[in-house]
C-alpha positions in Angstrom: 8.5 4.1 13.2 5.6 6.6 12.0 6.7 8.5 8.3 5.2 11.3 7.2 4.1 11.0 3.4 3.3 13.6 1.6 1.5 13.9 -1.7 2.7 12.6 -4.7 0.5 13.6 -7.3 -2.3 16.6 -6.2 -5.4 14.8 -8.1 -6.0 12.3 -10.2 -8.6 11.7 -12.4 -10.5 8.3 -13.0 -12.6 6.4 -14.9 -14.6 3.9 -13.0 -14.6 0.5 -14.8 -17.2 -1.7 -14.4 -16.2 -4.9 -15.5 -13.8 -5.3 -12.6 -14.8 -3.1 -10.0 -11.6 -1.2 -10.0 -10.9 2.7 -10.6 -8.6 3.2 -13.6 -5.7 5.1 -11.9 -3.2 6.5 -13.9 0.2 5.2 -13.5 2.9 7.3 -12.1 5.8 8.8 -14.7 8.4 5.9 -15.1 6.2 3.3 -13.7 3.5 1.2 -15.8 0.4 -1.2 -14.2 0.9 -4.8 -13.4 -0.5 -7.2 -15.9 -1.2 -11.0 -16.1 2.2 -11.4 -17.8 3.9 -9.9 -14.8 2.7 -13.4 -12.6 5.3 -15.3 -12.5 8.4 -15.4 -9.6 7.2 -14.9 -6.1 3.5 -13.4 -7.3 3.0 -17.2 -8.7 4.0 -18.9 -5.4 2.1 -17.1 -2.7 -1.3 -16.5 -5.4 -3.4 -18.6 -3.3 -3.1 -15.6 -0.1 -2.8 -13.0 -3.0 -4.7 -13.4 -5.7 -4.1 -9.8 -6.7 -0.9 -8.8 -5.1 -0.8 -5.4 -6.8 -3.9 -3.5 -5.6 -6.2 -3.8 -3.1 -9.3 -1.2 -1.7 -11.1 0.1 1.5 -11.8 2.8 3.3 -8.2 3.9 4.2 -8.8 7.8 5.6 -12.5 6.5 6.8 -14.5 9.1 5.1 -17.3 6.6 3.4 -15.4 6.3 0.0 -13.5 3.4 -2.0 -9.6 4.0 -1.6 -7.3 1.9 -3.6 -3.5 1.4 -3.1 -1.5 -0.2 -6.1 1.9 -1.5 -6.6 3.3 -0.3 -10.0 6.4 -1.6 -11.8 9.0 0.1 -13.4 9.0 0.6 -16.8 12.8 0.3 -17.6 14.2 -2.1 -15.8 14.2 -2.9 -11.8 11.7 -0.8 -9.6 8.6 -0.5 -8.2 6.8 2.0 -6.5 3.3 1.9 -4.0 0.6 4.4 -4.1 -2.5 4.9 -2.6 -5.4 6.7 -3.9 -7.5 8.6 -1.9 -11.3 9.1 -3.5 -12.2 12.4 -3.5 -16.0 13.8 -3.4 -15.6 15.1 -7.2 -14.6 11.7 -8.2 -11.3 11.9 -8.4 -8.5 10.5 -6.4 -5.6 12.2 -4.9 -2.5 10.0 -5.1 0.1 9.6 -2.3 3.7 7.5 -2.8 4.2 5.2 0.1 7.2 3.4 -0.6 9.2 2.0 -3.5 12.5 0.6 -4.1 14.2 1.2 -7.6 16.9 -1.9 -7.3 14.5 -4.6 -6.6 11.8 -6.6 -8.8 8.3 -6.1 -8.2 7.4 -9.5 -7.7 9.3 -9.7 -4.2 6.1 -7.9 -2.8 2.5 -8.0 -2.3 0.2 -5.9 -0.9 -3.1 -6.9 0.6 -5.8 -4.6 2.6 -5.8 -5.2 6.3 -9.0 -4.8 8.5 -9.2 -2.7 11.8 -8.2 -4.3 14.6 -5.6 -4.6 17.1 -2.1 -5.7 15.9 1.4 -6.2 17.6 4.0 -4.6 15.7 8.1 -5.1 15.6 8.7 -3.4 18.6 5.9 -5.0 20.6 7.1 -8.5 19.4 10.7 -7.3 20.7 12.1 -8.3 17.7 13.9 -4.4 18.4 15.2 -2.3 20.7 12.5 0.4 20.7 12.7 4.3 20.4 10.5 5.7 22.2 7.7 6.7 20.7 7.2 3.7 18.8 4.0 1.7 18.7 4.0 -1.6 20.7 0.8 -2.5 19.2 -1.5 -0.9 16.1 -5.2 0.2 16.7 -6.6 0.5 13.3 -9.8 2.0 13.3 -10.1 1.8 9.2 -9.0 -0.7 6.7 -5.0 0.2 6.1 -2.4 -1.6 3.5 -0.2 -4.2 4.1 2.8 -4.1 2.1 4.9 -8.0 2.1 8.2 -8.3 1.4 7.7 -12.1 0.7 9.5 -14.3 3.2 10.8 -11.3 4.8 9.4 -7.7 6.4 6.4 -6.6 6.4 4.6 -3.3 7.2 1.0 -1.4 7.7 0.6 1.7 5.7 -2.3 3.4 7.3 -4.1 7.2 7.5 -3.6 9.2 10.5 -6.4 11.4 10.7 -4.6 13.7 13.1 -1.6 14.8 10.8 -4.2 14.0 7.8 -1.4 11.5 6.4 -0.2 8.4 5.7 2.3 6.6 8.7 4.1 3.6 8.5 4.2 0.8 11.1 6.9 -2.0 11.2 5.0 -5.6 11.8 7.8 -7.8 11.3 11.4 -7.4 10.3 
């Protein structure tokens, strides 16, 4: 099943940091970053095939620049939310919500970048019935986001340069 995303937040601004290679993105109102303290739960258990299960980079809308997609945690409470963050040619980065759930801990997902390539999905698996026109397999042509609900579903977040968007495809239920 393909969503179309729209924008979250028009443009961000960044600060690129140089000690660990990542773009200091602001978090999103109500949400906060992930920090060494929040490793613990699911995060500790599956660290060997995520080592940093809250943000990942690659060329997600293929236009030669450094994306990065991060999971943030609520502030109050249960919650979580996924963004990615598209780099701009000023320098900045214009942010997109993906997905988020604001009942469940943070720690019951991961995200990790996925390469192009050919991949079945759900309904080519025929784990579902299938509407049509859902994918039976994902072409990736660009490096996309992989979004784990630990022991459970998981998904590919990737950019659709025809609708100039975000879609979402099912890999496992």
């Amino acid at each position: 099943m393909d969503l179309r995303l729209t924008p979250a937040i028009a443009v961000m601004s960044v600060a690129l940091t140089v000690s660990t290679g990542w773009a200091q993105v602001a978090a999103p109102r109500g949400y906060r970053m992930p920090t060494d303290a929040d490793i613990a739960g699911a995060w500790q258990i599956h660290r060997a095939e995520f080592p940093t299960p809250y943000v990942v980079k690659g060329d997600f809308d293929h236009d030669g620049r450094t994306d990065e997609a991060w999971l943030f945690t609520a502030v109050k409470g249960l919650g979580w939310a996924l963004f990615a963050f598209l780099a701009q040619a000023n320098g900045r980065h214009h942010a997109w919500q993906l997905a988020g759930d604001p009942g469940s801990r943070l720690q019951m997902y991961g995200i990790r970048d996925v390469p192009p390539g050919c991949y079945d999905t759900t309904c080519g698996r025929g784990y579902l019935e299938c509407p049509h026109p859902e994918l039976k397999s994902l072409t990736l042509t660009a490096p996309a986001v992989e979004l784990v609900q630990f022991d459970k579903a998981r998904s590919i977040f990737w950019w659709d340069a025809k609708s100039r968007a975000f879609k979402r495809t099912w890999i496992t239920d």
